[in-house]
N, C-alpha and C positions, 0 to 999 in steps of 0.2 A: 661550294660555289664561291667564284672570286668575288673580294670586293661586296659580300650581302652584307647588307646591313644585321646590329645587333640585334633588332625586334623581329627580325624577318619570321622568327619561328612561331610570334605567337599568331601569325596566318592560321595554322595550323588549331588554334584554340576557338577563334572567331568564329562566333555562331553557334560557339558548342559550351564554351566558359563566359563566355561577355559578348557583347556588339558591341558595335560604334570606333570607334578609334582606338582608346585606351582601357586598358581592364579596369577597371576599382582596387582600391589595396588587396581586400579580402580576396577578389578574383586573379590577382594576379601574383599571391600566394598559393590557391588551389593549384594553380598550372604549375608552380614551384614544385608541389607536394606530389601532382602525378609524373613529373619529369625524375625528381631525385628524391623519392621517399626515404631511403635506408640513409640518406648523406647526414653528417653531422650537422643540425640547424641552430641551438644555443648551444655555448658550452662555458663554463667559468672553472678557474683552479683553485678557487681559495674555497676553505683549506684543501680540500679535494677534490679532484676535477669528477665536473657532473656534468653532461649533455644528453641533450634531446634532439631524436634525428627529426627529419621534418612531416614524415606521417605523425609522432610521438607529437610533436608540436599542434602540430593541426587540430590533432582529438581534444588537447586543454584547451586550446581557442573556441572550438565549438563549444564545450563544456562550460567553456565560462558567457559567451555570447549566449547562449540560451537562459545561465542564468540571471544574464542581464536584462533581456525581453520578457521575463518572469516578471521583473522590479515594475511592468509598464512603462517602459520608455517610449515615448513618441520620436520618431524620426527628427534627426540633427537634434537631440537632446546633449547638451555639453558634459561631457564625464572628464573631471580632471585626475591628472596620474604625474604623481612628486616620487619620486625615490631612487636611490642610486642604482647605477647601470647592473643590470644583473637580467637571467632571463625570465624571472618574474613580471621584469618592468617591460620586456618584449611582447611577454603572453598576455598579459593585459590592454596594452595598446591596438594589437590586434583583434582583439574579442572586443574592444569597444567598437570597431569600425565593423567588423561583423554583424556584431548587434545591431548597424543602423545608425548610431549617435556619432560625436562628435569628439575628439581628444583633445583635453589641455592638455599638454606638458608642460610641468610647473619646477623651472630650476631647484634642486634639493638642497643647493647651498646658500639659497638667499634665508634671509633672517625669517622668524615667525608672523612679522609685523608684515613682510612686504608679501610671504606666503597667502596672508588672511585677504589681503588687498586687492593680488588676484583671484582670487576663488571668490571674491565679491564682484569682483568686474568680467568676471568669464560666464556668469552665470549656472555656474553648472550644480548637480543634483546630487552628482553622485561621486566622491573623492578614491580613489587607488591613491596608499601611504603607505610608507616602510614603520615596522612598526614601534618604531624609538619616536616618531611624531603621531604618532595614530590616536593616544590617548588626547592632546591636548587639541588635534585637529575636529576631533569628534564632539567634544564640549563646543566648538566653535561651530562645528556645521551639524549643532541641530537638526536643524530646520530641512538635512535632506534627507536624499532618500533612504542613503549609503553611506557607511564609510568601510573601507574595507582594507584587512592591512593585507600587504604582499607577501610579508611571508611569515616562518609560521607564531601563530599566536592564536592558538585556537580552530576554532567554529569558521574564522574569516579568513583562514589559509587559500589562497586563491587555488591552487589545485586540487582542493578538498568542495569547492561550492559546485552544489551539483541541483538539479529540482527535485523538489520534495518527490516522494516514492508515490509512483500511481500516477502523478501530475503529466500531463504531454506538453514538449516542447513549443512556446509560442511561434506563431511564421515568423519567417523573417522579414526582415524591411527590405523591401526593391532600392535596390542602393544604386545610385546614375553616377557615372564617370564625371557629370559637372556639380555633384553634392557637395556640400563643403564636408572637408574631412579633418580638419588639425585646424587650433586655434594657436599662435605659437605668441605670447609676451613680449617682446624684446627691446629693449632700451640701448640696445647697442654698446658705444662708451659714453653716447651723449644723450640728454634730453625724456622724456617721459614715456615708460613704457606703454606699446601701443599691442593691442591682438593683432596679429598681422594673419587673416583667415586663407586656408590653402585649398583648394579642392581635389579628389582624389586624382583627377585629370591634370593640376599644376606636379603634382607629385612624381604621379608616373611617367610622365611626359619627360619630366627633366630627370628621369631614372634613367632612364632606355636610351635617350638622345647623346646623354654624356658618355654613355658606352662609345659611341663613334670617334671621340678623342682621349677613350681610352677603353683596353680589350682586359674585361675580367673574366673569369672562368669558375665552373662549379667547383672547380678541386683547390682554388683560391680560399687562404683561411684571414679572416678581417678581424682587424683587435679595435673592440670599443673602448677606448680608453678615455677619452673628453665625454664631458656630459649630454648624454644623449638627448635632451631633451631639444637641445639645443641642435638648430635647424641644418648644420653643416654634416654633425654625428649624425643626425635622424637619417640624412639623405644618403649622404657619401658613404657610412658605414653601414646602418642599419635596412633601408629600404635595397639601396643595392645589389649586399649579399641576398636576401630574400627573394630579389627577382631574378638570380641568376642559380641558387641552390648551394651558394659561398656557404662557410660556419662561420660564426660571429663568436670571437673571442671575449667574455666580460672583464677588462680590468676595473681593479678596486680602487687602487691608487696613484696619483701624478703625483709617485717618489718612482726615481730612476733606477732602485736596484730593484726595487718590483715587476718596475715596465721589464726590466730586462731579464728577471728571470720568469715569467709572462712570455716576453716572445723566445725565448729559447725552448720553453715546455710544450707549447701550442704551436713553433713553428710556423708562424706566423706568416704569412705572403702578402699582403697589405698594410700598412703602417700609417694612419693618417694621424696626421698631430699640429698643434700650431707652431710659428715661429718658436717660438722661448723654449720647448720643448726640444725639437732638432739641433737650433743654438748648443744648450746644455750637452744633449748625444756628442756634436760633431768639438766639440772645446774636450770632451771627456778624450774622446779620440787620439784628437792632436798632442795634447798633454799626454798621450801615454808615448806617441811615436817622439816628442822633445825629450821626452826622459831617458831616452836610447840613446841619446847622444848627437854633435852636432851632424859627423857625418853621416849617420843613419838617417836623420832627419830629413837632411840635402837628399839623399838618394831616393825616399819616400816622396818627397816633393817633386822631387824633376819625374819620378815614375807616373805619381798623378795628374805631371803637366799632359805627357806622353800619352796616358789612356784617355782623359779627355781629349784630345785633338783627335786620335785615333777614331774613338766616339764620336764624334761630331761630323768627320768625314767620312767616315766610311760604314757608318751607321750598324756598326759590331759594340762588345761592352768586354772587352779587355780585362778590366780592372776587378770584378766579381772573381776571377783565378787569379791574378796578382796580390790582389788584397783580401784572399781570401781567409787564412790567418788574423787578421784586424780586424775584418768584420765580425770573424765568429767570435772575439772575444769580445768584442760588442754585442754579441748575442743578435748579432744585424745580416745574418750569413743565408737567412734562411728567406730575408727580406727581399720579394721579386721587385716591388713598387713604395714610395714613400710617396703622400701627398701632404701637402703644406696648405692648411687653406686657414679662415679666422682672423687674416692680418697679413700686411706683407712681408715678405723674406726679403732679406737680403742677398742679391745677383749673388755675389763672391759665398753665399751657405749654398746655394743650390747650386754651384759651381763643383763646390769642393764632394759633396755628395756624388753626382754625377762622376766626377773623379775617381772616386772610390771604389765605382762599379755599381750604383745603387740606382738605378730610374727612379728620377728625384721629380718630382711634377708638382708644380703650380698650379693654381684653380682661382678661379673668382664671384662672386656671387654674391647677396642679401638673401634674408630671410625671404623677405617682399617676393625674392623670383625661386623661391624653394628648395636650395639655393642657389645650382651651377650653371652660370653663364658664359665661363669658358674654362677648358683646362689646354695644359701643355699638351702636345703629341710627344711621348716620349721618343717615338721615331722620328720627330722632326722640332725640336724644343728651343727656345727663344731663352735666354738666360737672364735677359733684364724683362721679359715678357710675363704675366700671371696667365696667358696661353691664347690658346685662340679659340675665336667662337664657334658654340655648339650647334649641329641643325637646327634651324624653326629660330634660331633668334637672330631677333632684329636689331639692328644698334645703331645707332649716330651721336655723335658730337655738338651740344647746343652751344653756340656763342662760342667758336673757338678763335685764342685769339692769332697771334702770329707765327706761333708754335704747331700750332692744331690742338692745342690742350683746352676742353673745354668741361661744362658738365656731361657726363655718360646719361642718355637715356634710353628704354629699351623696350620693346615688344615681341609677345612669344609664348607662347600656350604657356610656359611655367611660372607667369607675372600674376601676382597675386589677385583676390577677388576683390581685397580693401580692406583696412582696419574694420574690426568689432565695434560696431555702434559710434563710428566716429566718422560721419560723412564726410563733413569740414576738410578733415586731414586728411581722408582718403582724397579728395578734389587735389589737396592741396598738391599733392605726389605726382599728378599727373595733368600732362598738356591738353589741350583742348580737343587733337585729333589723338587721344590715348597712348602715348610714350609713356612710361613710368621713368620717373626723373629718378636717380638712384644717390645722387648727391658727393658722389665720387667724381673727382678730377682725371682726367688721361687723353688720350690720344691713341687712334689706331692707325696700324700700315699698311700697306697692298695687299696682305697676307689674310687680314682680318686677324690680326694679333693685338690684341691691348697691353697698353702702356699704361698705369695709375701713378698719378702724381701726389696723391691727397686727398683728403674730404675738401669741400667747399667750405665749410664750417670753420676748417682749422688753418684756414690761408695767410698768411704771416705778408703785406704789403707796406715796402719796405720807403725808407723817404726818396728814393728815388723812381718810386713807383713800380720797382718790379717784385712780380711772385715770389713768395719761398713759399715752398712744401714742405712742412717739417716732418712728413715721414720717409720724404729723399734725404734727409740729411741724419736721421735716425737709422736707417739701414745703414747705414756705413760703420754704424758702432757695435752691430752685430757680433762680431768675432772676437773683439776685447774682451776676455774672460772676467777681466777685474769688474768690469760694470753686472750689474744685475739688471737695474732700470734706467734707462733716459730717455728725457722729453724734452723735446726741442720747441719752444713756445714764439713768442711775441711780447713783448713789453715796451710799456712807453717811461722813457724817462722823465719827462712830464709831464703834469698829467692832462696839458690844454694840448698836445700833440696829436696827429692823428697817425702818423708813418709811427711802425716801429722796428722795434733792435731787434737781436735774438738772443736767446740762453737757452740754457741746457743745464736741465734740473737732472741730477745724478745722484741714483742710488746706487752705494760699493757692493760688489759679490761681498756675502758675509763671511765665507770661510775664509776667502781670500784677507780678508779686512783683519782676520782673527788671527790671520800670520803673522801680522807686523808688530814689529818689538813696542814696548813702551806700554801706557797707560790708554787707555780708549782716545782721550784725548790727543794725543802724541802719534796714534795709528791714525787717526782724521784724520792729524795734520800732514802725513804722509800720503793720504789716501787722497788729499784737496790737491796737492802739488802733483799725484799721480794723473789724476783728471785733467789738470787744465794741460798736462802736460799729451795725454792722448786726444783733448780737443783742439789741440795747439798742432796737432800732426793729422786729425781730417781737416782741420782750415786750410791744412796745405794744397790740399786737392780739391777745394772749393773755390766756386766764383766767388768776386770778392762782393757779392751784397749777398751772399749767401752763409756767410762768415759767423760762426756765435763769437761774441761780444765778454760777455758774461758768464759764468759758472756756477751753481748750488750745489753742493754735495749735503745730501740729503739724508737724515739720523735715522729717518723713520721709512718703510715703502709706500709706494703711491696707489691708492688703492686700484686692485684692479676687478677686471669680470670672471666668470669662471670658465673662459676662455684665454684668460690670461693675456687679455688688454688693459690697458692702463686705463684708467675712468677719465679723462680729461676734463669733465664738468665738475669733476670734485675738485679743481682743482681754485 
């Protein structure tokens, strides 16, 4: 049928697998399992590749959801689940929601101290751990009911827990589409981490809806490689594949000869990653075509002007058989789609990708709305745009000023229920007639495409009283291989001032750093003349109060999240 929408099939479920509007996770995994049993559902290669099709899947969910309801869980009971991406950590999260309870995902890379912090503040009973924390997490959580490692170490190997022999499986819990389902932490880069509560209806809602600005397929293979716990991986890679009968790739590592021999084994058809990530890919790239020499270089360049314009006009992709050579030694050959979400890109990286032959796609979103509030059509994509909005969401502009840039705020089934035990701050997020205020700067066009200018938070007003957005001025440094890190701030040179300057705190690529002659000292001193000398050429294309001032080159990195944004409050 032309033009059906992405969900139109689960018509076809309604009344037989779920009522009401949207299925529940669990339910909307069943329909997965009768649709595509035999399809590959987990699968990881290290050291040897193991998957689980999606009947195979289903049987350890039940398995372990039964002997979850054994434990006596009462309904929305909070079970938290720490450990690196693997399908362990899959089959888990879904037997919790099975079961009736509730899922923390609890970052596996924050420290021990800020681990113990949540699992205080989430309330929960019953911990899923990998089992290198399992011992010193079980001294701490007592007092519950569980602790159980993911994999194997025994008795508590999750695919080994089953009910005692003779014992009958507990009922299940009547799970509603408006239950809260996931509890997700998140501090973002700034300010106190807060539970930001999802229900299975924000979940699924913003699963199915994104399908409309963009077409995934069962025979689609999706590499998890960011931590899934984290609400961008949860949606965009993990819930996704599941509602569509995709295989979920585990990587282990964020080292680049891994990711790529990863998606060369797996073949890979989905690629989501953040900026810094792509960055790295698309500098690896270029660097190999400079090495060819200058006129290879010219010719590769004017070819990728050529297939993007081509692209863009004529709505064909050229460049996937032009460059198809280069991608595959990028191990990026097999790549249908690339999404960039976690932070913004730089126009000129999604440019040159798109160039290449690769459907490069932008997304936008917070935790708060589950995450995706819009993405690129790759059939019809905006290059300075993070895409356009998804059905069911509502958007406008508060306080815009003469620009149209004002704060984003939004409405739309996949807007959260409210922070965990925090009323105050859950008010505080939202307007009186319920917008949820998202704290992001932009502006939108006729099209219903957003433009993001910045957080609110990070606004740089200047003594002439105009805006800077230090993350417009941060994209632009994107593609300079020698930098690693830079932040683009505010400072006041005095300190009774209210207007401020700008600078830009830089951290050097280290290999890069490691090339330069002389004593570490003597590489600085090259590497501080190298920087002011590349900020001295984006001033060039800058308004002039938009201008950095000032330079740091920085000894040490700036801490960042384990989505590989810079922490700004630590600063």
């Amino acid at each position: 049928m032309v033009n059906q929408l992405p969900w139109t099939f689960l018509d076809e479920y309604r009344g037989k697998v779920f009522t009401g509007t949207w299925p529940t996770i669990p339910q909307m995994f069943r329909i997965t399992v009768l649709r595509y049993p035999d399809r590959p559902c987990f699968t990881e290669y290290a050291p040897d590749r193991i998957s689980l099709s999606y009947s195979q899947a289903y049987e350890k969910i039940q398995t372990l959801a039964a002997y979850l309801r054994g434990l006596g869980l009462k309904k929305e009971e909070k079970i938290a689940l720490t450990g690196k991406n693997s399908p362990e950590w899959a089959v888990a999260y879904l037997a919790i929601l099975e079961a009736g309870a509730v899922v923390v995902p609890i970052d596996y890379q924050i420290s021990m101290a800020e681990t113990k912090n949540l699992l205080k503040a989430s309330d929960a009973t019953i911990l899923f751990v990998d089992e290198e924390k399992a011992a010193e997490l079980t001294t701490f959580c007592a007092g519950f009911k569980k602790v159980i490692s993911l994999h194997e170490s025994g008795k508590d190997y999750i695919y080994d827990l089953r009910l005692s022999e003779g014992s009958l499986p507990p009922e299940a819990q009547s799970i509603l589409e408006s239950d809260l389902a996931a509890i997700l932490f998140t501090s973002g880069t700034t300010g106190t981490p807060k539970g930001v509560m999802l229900s299975h209806s924000n979940l699924v809602s913003d699963c199915y809806l994104a399908q409309a600005n963009l077409h995934i397929y069962h025979t689609d293979v999706f590499y998890a490689l960011l931590p899934i716990h984290h609400s961008y991986t949860m949606l965009a890679v993990f819930i996704e594949a599941i509602s569509i009968g995709a295989e979920i790739v585990f990587g282990k590592k964020m080292v680049v000869k891994q990711i790529l021999k990863d998606l060369k084994e797996a073949q890979v058809t989905m690629f989501l990653g953040v900026p810094l990530l792509f960055n790295k890919l698309l500098n690896g790239i270029l660097k190999g075509v400079r090495e060819k020499g200058v006129l290879v270089y010219g010719l590769i360049s004017f070819l990728m002007g050529v297939s993007g314009l081509i692209k863009k006009l004529f709505k064909v992709n050229p460049g996937k058989k032009i460059f198809h050579s280069i991608l595959d030694k990028a191990s990026l050959s097999s790549i249908r789609i690339c999404i960039s979400g976690g932070g913004p890109l730089a126009p000129s990286v999604f440019k040159k990708y798109n160039e290449l032959g690769i459907d490069f796609i932008q997304g936008y979103g917070l935790t708060e709305t589950s995450p995706i509030l819009t993405l690129n059509p790759k059939e019809h994509y905006k290059v300075d745009s993070v895409g356009k909005i998804i059905p069911q969401v509502e958007m406008k502009i508060l306080d815009p000023n003469e620009d149209g840039i004002g704060e984003i705020a939004v409405k739309g089934p996949m807007v959260m229920k409210g922070y965990y035990t925090m009323p105050e701050e859950t008010a505080e997020v939202f307007t009186e007639d319920g917008w949820f205020k998202t704290g992001d700067l932009g502006y939108l066009d006729e099209e219903n495409y957003v433009y993001l200018t910045g957080r609110a938070k990070n606004l740089i007003v200047t003594e002439g009283g105009k805006n800077v957005y230090p993350e417009e001025i941060e994209n632009r440094f994107q593609l300079y291989m020698e930098i690693d890190q830079i932040l683009v701030k505010g400072y006041h040179e005095k300190d009774d001032e209210s207007a401020e300057l700008i600078e830009a705190l830089v951290y050097p690529e280290q290999e890069w750093l490691k090339k330069l002659a002389g004593t570490e000292a003597e590489a600085y001193k090259v590497a501080e003349a190298r920087m002011e000398a590349i900020v001295e050429e984006v001033n060039q294309k800058l308004l002039p109060y938009q201008k950095i001032l000032r330079v740091r080159v920085l000894h040490k990195p700036l801490e960042m999240t384990t989505t590989k944004k810079v922490k700004r409050f630590s600063l």
